[in-house]
N, C-alpha and C positions, 0 to 999 in steps of 0.2 A: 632387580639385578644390581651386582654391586662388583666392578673391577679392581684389582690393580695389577700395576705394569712396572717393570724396570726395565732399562734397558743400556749398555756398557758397552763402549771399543777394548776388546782384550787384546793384546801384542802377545799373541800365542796361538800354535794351531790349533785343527778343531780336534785332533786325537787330544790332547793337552788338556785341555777345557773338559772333552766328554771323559775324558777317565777319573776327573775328578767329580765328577756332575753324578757318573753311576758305580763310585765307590763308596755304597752304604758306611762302613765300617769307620773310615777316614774322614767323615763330614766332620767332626767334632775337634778335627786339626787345623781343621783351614774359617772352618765356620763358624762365627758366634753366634750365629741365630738359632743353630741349633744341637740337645746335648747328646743326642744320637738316632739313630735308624737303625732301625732291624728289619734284616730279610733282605733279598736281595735284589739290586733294582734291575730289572729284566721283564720284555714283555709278558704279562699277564699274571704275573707276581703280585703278596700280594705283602705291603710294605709298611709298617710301623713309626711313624716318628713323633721326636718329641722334641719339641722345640719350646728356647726359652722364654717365648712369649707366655705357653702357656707349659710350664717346666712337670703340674702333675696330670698333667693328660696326654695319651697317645693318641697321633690322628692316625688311622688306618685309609690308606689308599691303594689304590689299583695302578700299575704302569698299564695303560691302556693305549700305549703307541709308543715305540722304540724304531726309531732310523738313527741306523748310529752316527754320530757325528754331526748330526743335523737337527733332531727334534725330537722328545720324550712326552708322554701326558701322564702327570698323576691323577685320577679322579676319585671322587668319593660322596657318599650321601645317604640319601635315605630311599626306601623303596615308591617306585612309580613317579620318581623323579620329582619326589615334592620338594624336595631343597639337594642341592647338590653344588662340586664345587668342581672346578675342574683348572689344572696345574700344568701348562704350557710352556717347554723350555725350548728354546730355539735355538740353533747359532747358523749363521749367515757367513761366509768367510767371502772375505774382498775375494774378486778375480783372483786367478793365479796365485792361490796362497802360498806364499812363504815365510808360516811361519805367523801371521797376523799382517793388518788388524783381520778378528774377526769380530761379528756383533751377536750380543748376546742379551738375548731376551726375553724375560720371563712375565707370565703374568698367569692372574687368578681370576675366576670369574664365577660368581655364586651367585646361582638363580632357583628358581623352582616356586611352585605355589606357596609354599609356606617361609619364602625368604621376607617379607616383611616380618615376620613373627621373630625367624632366627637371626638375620643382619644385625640385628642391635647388639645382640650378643656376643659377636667377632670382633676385637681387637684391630684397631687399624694397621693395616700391615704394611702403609706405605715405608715406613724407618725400614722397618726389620728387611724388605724385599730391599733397599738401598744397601743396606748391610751384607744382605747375601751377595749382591751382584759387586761389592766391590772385597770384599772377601773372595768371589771367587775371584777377578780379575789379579787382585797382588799373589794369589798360589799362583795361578799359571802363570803369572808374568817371571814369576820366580823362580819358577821349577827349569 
């Protein structure tokens, strides 16, 4: 099994943050990690992305959990769960939001019988998850 986590204080609310979180279309204005998405991100949808780490392959995932304003999963893998990944976005808003801070935190976690075999083959995603989370923080800080 292999993690990663970020995690950010955004000074923005949680509509703010999640409208930029599940507008496929607009990732590639705010986002350098990634040159776009296709499809729409919404429970049980099924969602296309490409990202600069790996700029000619599309990863295809699943929204396997949508509360809006609180928490997303994207997952994906191979059948009988011999490797899979699964994409955990959260935000947390202090008490009584007004507005932020709220925290924002994302992480990855690939497991399954055949993750020795595949692991090696994944690009460390610690930078690029650093880059998402403060990418998103300056949009919504901005917006």
């Amino acid at each position: 099994m292999k993690i990663y986590s970020v995690t950010a204080i955004i000074h923005a609310s949680p509509a703010v943050i999640w409208s930029l979180l599940t507008d496929s279309r607009r990732y590639p204005e705010w986002n350098t990690t990634v040159n776009r998405i296709e499809g729409t991100i919404a429970l049980g949808e099924q969602i296309k992305v490409y990202a600069k780490i790996s700029p000619d392959r599309a990863f295809p995932v699943k929204v396997t959990a949508f509360e809006s304003e609180q928490a997303m999963i994207w997952q994906s893998g191979m059948p009988l769960g011999l490797f899979k990944g699964v994409r955990t976005y959260r935000l947390t808003p202090e008490a009584n939001n007004n507005g932020g801070p709220v925290e924002f935190h994302m992480s990855e976690v690939f497991s399954g019988l055949l993750s020795p075999l595949i692991l090696p083959s994944i690009p460390d995603l610690t930078e690029p998850f650093e880059a998402f989370a403060a990418c998103l923080k300056a949009k919504a800080e901005g917006v």
